[in-house]
Residue frames relative to the residue before (quaternion, step in Angstrom):
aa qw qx qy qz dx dy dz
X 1.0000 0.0000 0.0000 0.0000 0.00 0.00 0.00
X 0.5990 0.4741 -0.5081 0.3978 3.76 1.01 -0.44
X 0.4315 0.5609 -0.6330 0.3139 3.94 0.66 0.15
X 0.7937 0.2584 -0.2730 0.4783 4.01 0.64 -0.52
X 0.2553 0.6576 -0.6323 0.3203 3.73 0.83 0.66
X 0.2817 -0.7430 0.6056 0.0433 2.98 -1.77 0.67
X 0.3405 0.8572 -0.3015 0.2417 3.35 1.57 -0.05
X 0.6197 0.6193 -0.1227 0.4663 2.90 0.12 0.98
X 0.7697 0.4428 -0.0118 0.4598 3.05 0.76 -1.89
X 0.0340 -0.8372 0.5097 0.1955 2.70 -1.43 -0.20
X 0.0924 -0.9285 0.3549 -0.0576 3.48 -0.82 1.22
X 0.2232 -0.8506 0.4511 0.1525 3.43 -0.75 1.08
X 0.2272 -0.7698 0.5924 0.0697 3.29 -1.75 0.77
X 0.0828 -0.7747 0.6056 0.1620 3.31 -0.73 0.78
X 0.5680 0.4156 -0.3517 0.6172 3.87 -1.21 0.51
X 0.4674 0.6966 -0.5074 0.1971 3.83 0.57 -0.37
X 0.4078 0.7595 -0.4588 0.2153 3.53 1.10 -0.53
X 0.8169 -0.1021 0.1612 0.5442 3.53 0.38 -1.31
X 0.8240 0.3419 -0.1810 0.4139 4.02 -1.04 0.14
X 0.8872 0.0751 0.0649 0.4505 3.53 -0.10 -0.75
X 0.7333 0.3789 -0.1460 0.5454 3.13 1.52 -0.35
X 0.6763 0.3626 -0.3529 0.5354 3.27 1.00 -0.79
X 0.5474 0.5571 -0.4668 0.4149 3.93 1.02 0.12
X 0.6310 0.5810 -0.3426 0.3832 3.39 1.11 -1.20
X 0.6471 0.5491 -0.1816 0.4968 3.60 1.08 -1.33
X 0.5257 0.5691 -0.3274 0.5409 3.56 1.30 0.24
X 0.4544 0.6615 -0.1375 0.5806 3.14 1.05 -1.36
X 0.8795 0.1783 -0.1001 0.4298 3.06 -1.09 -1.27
X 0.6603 0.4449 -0.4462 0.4086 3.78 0.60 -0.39
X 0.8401 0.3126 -0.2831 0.3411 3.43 0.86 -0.34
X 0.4336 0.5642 -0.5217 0.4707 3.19 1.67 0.71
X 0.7996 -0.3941 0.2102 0.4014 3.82 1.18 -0.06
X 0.4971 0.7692 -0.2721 0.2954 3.40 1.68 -0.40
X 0.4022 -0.7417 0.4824 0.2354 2.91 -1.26 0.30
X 0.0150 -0.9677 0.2414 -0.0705 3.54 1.20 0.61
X 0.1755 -0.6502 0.7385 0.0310 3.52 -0.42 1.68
X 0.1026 0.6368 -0.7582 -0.0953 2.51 -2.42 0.70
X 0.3635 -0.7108 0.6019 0.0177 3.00 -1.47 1.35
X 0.2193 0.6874 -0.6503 0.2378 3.63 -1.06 0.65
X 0.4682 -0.6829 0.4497 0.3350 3.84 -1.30 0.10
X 0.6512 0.5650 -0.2815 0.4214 3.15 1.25 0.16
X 0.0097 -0.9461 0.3187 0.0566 2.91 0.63 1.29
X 0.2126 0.7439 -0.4179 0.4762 3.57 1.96 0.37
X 0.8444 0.0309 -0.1086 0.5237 3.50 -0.26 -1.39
X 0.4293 0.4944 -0.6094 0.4471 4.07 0.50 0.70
X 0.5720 0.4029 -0.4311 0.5698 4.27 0.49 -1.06
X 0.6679 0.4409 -0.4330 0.4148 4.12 -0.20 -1.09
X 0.7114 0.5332 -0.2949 0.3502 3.60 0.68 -0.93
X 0.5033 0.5832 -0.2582 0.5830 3.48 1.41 -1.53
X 0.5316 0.6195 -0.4369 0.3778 3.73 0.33 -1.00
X 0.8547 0.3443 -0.0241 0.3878 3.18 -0.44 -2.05
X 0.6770 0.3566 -0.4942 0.4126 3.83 0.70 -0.30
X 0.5737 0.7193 -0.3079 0.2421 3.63 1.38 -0.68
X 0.6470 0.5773 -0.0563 0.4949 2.54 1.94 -1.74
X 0.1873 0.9220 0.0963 0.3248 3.05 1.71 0.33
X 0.0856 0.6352 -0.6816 -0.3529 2.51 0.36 -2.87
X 0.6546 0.4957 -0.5054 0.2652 4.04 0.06 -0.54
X 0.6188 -0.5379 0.5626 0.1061 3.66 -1.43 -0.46
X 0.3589 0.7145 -0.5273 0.2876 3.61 1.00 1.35
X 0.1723 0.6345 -0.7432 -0.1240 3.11 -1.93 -0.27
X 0.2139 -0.8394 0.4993 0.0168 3.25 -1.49 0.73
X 0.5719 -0.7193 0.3844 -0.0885 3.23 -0.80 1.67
X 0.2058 -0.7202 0.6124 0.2529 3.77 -0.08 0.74
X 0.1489 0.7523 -0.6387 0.0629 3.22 -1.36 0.61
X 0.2149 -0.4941 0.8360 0.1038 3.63 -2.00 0.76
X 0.3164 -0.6763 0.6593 0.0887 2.49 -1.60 0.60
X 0.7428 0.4245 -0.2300 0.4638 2.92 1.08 -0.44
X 0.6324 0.3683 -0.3217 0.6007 3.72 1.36 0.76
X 0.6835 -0.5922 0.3517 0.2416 3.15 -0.79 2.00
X 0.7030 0.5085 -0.2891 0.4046 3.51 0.33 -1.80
X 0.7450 0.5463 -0.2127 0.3182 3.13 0.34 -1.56
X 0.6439 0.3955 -0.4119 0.5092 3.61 1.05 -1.05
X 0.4115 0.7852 -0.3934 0.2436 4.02 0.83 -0.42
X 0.7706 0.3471 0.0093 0.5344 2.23 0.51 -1.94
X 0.4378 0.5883 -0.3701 0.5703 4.43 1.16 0.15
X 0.6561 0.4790 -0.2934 0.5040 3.55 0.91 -0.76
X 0.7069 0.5283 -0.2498 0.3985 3.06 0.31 -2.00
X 0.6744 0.6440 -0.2195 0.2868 3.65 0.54 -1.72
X 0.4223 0.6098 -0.3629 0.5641 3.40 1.73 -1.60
X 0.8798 0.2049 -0.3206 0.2848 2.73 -1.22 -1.81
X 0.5771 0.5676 -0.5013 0.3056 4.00 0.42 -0.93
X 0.5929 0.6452 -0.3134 0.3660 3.70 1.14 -0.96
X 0.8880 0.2394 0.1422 0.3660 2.64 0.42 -2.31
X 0.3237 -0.4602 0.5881 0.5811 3.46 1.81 -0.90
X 0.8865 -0.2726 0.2891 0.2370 2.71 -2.68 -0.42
X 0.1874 -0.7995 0.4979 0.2789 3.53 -0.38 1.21
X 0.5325 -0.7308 0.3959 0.1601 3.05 -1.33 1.09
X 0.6594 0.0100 0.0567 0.7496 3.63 1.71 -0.85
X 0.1632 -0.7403 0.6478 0.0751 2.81 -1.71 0.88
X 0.1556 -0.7613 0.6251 0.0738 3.58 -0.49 0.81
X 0.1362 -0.7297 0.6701 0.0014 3.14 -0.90 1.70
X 0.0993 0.7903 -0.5952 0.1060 3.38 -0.03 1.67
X 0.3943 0.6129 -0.5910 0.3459 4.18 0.63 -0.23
X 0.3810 0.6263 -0.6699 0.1176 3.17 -1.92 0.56
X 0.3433 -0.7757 0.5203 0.0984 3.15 -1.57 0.56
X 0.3664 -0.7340 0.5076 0.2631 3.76 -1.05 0.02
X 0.3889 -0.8165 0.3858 0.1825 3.75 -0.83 -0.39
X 0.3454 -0.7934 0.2340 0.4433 2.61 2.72 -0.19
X 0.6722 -0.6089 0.2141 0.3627 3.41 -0.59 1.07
X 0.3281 0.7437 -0.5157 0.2707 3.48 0.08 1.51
X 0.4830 -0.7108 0.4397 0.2609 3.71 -0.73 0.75
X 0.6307 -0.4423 0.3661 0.5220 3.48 -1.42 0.14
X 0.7869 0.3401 -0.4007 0.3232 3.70 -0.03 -0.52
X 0.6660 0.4227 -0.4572 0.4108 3.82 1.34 -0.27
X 0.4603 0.5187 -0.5866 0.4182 4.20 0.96 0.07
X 0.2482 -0.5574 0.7430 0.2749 3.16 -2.27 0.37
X 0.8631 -0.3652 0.2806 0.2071 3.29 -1.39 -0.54
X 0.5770 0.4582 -0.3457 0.5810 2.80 1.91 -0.68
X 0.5891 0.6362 -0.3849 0.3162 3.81 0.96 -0.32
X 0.5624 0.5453 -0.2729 0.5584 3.26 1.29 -1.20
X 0.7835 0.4869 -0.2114 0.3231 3.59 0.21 -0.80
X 0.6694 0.5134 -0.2839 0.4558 3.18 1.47 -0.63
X 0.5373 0.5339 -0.3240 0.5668 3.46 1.97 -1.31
X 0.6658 0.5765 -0.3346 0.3352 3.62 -0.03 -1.12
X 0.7216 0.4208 -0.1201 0.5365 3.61 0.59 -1.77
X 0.5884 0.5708 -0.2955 0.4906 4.07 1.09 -0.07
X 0.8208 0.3189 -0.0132 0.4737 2.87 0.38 -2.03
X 0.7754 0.3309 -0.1661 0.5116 4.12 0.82 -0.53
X 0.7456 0.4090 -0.2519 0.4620 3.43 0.41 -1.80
X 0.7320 0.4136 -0.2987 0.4515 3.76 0.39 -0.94
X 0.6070 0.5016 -0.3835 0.4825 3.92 1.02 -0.01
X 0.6017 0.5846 -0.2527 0.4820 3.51 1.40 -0.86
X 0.5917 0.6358 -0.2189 0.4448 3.38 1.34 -1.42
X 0.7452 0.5546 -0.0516 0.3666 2.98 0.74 -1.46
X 0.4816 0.5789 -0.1592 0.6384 3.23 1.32 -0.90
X 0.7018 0.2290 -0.3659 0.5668 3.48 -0.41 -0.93
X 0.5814 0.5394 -0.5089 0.3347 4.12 -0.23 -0.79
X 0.8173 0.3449 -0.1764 0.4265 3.32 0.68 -1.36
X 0.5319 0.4621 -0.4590 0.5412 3.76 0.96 -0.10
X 0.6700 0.5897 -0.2547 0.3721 3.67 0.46 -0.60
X 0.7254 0.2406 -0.2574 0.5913 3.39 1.40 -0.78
X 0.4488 0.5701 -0.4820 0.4912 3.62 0.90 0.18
X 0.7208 0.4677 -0.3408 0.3815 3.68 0.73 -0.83
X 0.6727 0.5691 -0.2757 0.3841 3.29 1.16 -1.42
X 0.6047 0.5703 -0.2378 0.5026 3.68 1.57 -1.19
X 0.0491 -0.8053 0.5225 0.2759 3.39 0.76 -0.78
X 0.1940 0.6448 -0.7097 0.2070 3.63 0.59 0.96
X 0.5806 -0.7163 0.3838 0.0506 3.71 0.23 0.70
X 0.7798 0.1033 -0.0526 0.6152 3.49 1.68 0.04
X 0.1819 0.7693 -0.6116 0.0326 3.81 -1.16 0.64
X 0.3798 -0.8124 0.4416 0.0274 3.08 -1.27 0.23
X 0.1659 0.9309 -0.3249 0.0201 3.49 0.17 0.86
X 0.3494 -0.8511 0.3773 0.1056 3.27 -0.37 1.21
X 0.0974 0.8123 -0.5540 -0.1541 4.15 0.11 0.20
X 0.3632 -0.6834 0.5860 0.2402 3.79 -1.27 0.68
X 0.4644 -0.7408 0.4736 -0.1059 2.99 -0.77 1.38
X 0.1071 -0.7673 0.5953 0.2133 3.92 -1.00 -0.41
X 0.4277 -0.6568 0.5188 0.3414 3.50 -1.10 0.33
X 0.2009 0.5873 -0.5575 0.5513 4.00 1.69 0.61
X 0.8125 0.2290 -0.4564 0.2813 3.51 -0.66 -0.92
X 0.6569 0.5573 -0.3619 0.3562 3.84 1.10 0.50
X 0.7141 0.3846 -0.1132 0.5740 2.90 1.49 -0.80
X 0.1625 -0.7882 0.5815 0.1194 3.33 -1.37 0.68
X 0.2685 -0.7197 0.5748 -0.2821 3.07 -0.68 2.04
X 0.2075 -0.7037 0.5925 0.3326 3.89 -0.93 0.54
X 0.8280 0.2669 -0.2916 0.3977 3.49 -1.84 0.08
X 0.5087 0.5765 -0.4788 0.4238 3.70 0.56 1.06
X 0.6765 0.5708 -0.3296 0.3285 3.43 1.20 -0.28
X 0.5504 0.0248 -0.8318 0.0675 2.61 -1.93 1.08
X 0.2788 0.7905 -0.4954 0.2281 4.12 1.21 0.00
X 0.3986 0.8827 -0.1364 0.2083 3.13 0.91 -1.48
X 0.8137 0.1556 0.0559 0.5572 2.11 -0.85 -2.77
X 0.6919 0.4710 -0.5052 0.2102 3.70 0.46 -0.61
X 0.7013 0.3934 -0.4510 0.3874 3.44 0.56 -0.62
X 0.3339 0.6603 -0.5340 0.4091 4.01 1.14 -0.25
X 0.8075 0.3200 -0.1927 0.4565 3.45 0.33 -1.37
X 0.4805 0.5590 -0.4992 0.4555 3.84 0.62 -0.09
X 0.6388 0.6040 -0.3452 0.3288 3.41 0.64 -1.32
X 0.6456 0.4525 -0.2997 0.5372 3.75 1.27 -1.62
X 0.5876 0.6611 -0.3274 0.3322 3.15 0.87 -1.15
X 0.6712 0.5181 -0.2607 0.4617 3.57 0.66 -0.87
X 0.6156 0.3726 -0.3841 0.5785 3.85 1.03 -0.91
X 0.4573 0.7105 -0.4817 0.2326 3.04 0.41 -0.75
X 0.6208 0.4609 -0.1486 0.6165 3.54 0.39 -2.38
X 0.7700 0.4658 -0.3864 0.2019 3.33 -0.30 -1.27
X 0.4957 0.7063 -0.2069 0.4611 3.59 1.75 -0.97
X 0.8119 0.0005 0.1455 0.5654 3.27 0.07 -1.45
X 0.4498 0.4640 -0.5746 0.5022 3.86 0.94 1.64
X 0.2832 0.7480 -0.5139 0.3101 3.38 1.33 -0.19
X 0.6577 0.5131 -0.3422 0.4325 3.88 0.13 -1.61
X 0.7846 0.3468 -0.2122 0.4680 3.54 0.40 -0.94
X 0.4143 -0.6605 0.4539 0.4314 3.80 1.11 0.66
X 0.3540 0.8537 -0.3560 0.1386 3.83 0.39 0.65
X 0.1872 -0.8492 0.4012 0.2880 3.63 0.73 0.63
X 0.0295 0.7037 -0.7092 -0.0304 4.29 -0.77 -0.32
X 0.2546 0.5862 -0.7416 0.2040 3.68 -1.15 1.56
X 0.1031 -0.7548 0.6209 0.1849 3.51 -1.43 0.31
X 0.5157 -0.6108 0.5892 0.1174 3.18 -1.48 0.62
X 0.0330 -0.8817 0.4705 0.0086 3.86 -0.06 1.20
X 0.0848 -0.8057 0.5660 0.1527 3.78 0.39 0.80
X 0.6028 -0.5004 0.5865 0.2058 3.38 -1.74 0.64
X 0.5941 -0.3583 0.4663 0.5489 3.73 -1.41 -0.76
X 0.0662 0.6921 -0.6913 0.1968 2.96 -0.78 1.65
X 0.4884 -0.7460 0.3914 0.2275 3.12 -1.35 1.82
X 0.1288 0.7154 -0.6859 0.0342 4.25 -0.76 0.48
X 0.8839 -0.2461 0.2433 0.3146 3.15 -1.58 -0.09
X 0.6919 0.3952 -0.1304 0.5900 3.77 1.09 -1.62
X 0.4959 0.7354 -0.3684 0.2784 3.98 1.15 -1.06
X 0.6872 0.6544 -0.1139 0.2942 2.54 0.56 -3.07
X 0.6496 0.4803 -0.3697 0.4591 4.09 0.83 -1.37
X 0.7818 0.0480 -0.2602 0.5646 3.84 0.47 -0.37
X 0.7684 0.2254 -0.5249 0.2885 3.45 -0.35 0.58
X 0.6489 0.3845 -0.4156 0.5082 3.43 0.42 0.83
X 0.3407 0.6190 -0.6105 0.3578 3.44 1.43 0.98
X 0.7519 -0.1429 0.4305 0.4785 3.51 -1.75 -1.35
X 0.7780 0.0942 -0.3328 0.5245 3.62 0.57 0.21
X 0.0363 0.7422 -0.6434 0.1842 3.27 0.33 1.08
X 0.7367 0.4523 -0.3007 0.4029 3.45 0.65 -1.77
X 0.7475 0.3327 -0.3493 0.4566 4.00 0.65 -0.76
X 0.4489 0.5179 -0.4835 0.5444 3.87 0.92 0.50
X 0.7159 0.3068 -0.3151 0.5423 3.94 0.28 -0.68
X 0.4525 0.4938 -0.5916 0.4488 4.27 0.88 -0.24
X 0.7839 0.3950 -0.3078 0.3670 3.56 -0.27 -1.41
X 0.5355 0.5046 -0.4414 0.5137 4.15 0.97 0.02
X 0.4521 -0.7106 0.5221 0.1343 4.06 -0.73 0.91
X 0.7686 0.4106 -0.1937 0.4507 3.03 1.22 -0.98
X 0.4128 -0.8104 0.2783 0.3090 3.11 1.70 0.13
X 0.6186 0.3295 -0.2432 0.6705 3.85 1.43 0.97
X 0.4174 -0.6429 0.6188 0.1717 3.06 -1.69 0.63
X 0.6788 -0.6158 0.2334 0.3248 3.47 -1.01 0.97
X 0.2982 -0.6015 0.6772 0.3010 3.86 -1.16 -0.33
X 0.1482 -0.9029 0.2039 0.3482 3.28 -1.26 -0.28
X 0.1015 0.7105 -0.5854 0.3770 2.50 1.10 2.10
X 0.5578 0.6322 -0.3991 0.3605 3.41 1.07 0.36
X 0.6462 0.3380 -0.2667 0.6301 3.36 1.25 0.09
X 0.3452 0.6605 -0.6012 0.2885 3.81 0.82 0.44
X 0.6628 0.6098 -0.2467 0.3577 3.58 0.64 -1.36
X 0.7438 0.4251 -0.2281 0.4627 3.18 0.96 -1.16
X 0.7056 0.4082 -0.3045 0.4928 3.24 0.84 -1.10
X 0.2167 0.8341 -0.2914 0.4152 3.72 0.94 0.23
X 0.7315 0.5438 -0.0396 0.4094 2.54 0.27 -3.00
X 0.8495 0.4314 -0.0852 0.2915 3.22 0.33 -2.09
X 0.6350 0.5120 -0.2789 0.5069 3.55 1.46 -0.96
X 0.7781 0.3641 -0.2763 0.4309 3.38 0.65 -0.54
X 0.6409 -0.4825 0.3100 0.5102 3.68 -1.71 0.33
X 0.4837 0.6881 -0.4970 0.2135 4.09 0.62 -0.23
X 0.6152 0.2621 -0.3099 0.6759 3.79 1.67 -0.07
X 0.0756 -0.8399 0.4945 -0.2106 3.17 -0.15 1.07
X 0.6770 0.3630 -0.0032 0.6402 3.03 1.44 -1.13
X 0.6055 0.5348 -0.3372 0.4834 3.65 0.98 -0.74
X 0.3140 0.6407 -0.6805 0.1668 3.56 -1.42 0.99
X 0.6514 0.5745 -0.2647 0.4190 3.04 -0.80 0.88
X 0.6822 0.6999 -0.0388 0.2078 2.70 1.53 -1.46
X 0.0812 -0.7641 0.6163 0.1725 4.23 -0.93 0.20
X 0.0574 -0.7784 0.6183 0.0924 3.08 -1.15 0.85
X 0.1846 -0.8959 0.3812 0.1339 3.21 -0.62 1.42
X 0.1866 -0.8279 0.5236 0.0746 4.05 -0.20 0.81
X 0.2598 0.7780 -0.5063 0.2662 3.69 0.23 0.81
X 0.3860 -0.7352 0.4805 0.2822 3.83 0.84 -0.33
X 0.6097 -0.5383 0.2149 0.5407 3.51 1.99 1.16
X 0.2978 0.6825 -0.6212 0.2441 3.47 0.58 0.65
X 0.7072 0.4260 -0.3381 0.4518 3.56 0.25 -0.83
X 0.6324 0.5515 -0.3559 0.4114 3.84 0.96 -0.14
X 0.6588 0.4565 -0.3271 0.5005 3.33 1.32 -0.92
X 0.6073 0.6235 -0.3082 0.3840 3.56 0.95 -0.74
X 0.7685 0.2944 -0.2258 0.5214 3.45 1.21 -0.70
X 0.6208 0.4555 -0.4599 0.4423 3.39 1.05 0.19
């Protein structure tokens, strides 16, 4: 098991506030991390910082936007002063627009999903390939959270979608030409997994034809993505770049067959 230990490291989350992040930052604190989290809520990020400390682990937590240059700066900078050199970043913040097609979004919608879910992961990314380069600690590791949307095509998901569609390229993308800078770049694509914002439409009246179209015949937990996310933060992908990992319980398999 010390091939997925994390001891040592150190790793940032953005979005860490609640759902997907504040689980991940669970995770990773008890695989050994050192583990910033960033979010604007800095209420339930301190409550969060609280409990992993309270613990035995190693947090602190960072306002952050993602979507304002300065701010992700100064999220970077803040890490390493904390923690030293951050070893992984996990660009996991994003947002939705609620279940509206391309012709019923306006502009401020597109812009808010888009500039969340892509531009601030891109943004981010370059910050952190840049101070890996300037440090010359000679290796990093970035992780973006994905959606099984950016595979499937589905009505009233869009501009959600295209953004995580484009994270996906986005990820080979870094992973291609971050190489020089010894930089890994995989994402981690969860399925309909159940959280807090999920639970209102899958555990409505169509719960039962949402769990048909799932093979495995259930909707995720998220301790189902511990393993993976695991996989990627630690030296056990080593070799992996480039990479998606899809967690869905074979949705995306039934969908294409």
């Amino acid at each position: 098991m010390d091939l997925f230990s994390l001891k040592g490291k150190t790793v940032a989350v953005t979005g860490a506030s609640s759902g997907f992040g504040s689980h991940f930052a669970g995770v990773l604190s008890d695989a050994g991390a050192r583990v910033v989290l960033g979010a604007r809520r800095m209420d339930k990020i301190s409550a969060r910082v609280e409990s992993l400390n309270a613990a035995g682990g190693e947090a602190v937590g960072i306002e952050l936007d993602v979507t304002a240059p300065d701010s992700c700066a100064g999220f970077l900078a803040e890490a390493e002063k904390q923690f030293g050199q951050v070893d992984v970043l996990i660009n996991n913040a994003g947002v939705e627009a609620g279940a509206k097609t391309y012709a019923m979004i306006d502009e401020d919608d597109w812009d808010h999903v888009l500039d969340t879910n892509l531009k601030a992961a891109w943004r981010l990314s370059k910050m952190y390939t840049e101070a890996v380069a300037k440090s010359k600690q000679g290796s990093g590791n970035i992780i973006n959270i994905a959606s099984i949307t950016a595979f499937r095509t589905i009505k009233g998901q869009f501009p959600y979608a295209v953004s995580k569609a484009a994270l996906v390229k986005a990820t080979e993308i870094i992973a291609l030409e971050g190489a020089r800078y010894g930089i890994r770049a995989n994402a981690l694509a969860p399925g309909y997994i159940l959280t807090d914002v999920s639970r209102v439409l899958l555990e409505s009246e169509r719960s039962d034809s949402f769990v048909k179209s799932i093979p495995m015949r259930r909707y995720g937990e998220f301790e189902d993505l511990n393993g993976p996310l695991l996989l990627l933060a630690s030296d056990a992908s080593a070799y992996m770049t480039g990479s998606v990992i899809v967690v869905d319980g074979g949705h995306l398999c039934a969908e294409l067959g």
